[in-house]
C-alpha positions in Angstrom: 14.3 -15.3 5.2 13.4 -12.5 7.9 10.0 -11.7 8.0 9.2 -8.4 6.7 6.6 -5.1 6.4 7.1 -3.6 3.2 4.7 -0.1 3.1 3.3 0.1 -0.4 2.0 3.0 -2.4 1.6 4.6 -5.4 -1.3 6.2 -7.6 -4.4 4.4 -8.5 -4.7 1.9 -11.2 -0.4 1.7 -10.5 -0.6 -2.3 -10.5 -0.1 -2.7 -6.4 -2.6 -4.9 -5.9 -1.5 -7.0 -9.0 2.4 -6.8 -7.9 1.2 -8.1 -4.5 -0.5 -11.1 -5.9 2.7 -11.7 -8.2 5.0 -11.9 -4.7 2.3 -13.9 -3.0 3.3 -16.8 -5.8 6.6 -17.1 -4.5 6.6 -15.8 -1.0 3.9 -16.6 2.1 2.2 -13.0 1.5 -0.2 -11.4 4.0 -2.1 -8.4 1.9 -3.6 -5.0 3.8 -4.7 -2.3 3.3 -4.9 0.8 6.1 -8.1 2.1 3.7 -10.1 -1.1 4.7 -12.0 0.2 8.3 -13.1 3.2 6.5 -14.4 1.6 2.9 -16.3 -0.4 5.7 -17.9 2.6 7.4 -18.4 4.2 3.8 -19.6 0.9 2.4 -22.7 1.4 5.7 -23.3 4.8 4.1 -24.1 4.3 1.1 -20.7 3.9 -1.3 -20.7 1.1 -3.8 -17.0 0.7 -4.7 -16.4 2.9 -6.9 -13.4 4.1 -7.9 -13.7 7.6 -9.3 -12.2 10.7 -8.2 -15.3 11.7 -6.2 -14.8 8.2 -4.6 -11.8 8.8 -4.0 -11.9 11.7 -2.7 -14.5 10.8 -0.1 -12.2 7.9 1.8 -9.6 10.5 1.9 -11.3 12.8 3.6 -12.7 10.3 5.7 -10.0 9.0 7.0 -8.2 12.0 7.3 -11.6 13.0 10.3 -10.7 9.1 11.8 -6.8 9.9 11.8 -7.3 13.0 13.9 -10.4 11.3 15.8 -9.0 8.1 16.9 -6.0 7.5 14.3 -8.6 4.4 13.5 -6.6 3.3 10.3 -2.9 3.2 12.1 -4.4 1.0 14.9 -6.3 -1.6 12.4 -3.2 -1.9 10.7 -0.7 -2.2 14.0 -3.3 -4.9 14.9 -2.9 -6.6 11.5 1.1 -6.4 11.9 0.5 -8.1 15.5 -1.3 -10.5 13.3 1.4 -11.1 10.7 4.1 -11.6 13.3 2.5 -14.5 15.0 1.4 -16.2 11.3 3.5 -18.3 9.1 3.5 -15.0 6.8 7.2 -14.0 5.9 5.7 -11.1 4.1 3.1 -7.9 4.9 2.3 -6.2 2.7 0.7 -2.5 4.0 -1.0 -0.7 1.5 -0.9 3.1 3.5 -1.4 6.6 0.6 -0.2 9.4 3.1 3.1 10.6 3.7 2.6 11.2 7.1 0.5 7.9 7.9 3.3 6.0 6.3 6.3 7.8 8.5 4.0 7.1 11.7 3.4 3.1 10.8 6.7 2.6 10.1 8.0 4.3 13.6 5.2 2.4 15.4 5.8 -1.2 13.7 9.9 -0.9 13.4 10.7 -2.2 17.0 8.9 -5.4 15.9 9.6 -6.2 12.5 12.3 -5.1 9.7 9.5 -2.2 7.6 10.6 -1.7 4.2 8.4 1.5 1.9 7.9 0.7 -2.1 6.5 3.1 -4.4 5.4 1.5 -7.3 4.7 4.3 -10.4 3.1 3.8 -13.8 2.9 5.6 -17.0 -0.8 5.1 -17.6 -3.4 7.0 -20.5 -6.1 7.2 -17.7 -4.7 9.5 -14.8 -1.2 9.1 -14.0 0.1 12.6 -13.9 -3.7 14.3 -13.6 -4.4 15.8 -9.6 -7.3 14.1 -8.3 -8.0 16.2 -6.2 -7.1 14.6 -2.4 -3.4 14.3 -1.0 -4.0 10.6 -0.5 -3.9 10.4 -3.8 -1.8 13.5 -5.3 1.3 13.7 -2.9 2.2 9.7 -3.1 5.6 10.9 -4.7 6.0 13.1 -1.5 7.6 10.9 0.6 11.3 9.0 0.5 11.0 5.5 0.0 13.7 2.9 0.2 12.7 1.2 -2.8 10.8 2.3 -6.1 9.8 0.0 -8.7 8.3 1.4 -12.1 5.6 -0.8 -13.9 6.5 -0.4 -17.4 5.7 -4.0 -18.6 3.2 -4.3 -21.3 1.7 -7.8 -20.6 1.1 -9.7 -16.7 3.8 -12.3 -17.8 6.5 -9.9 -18.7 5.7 -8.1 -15.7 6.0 -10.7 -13.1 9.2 -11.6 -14.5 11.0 -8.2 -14.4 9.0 -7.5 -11.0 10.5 -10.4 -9.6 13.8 -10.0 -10.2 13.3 -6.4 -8.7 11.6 -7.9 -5.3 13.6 -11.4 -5.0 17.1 -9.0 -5.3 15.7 -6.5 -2.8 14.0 -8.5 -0.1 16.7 -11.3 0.1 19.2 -8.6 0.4 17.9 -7.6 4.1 
């Protein structure tokens, strides 16, 4: 199997996180996220982890200042591909919200290593369809992806099995 980036994105409280642990039971996984430098910095001023729309809306704009400052995020996560391709890791998994920052990862990292985008979408009580107020967050479906997976299983077993048989048929296709 090829190694492979795969760009992955969808609302809050979607399942990514979850999905990724389901792939890293069958596949050498490496997990990301291009959020992680600036929960760091926000983590030194004073955030706790929450995540509530005020939260949320806070790293978004934060990143957004360290995008046009010193595109912080896109480098940490370049330097994490560099990372990837030298590890026994046959899968990266790059957790990226924006449109834009997606587009620009992808261009940066495809030379390397074969980049794949998932949007993952959920049907949720809690927020699913309700604006939260920052694009990281609200224009997720703004964007093309090459694959889109919906989470509609109603327990973790039923849901690794039908995600599976989504990822195994997509990534062993490249």
């Amino acid at each position: 199997m090829k190694k492979v980036i795969i760009v992955i994105n969808g609302r809050g409280g979607c399942g990514k996180d979850t999905l990724c642990d389901i792939a890293a039971k069958y596949y050498p996984v490496k997990n990301v996220s291009s959020i992680t430098p600036i929960k760091e910095l926000a983590t030194q001023a004073g955030w706790k982890g929450e995540k509530d729309a005020k939260s949320r809306k806070m790293l978004a704009d934060l990143k957004q200042l360290f995008t046009e400052y010193n595109d912080l995020c896109n480098n940490y996560i370049l330097s994490e591909a560099d990372s990837f391709l030298e590890s026994d890791h046959k899968i990266m998994f790059v957790h990226i919200r924006e449109g834009a920052e997606i587009a620009k990862f992808v261009n940066s990292a495809k030379d390397k290593c074969l980049c794949k985008t998932l949007l993952i979408s959920r049907k949720t009580d809690d927020y699913s369809n309700e604006a939260l107020g920052n694009s990281a967050d609200d224009c997720v479906n703004d964007f093309s992806y090459d694959w889109t997976y919906e989470n509609k299983a109603d327990s973790l077993e039923a849901l690794e099995k039908d995600f599976m048989a989504f990822f195994k048929g997509a990534v062993e296709s490249l």
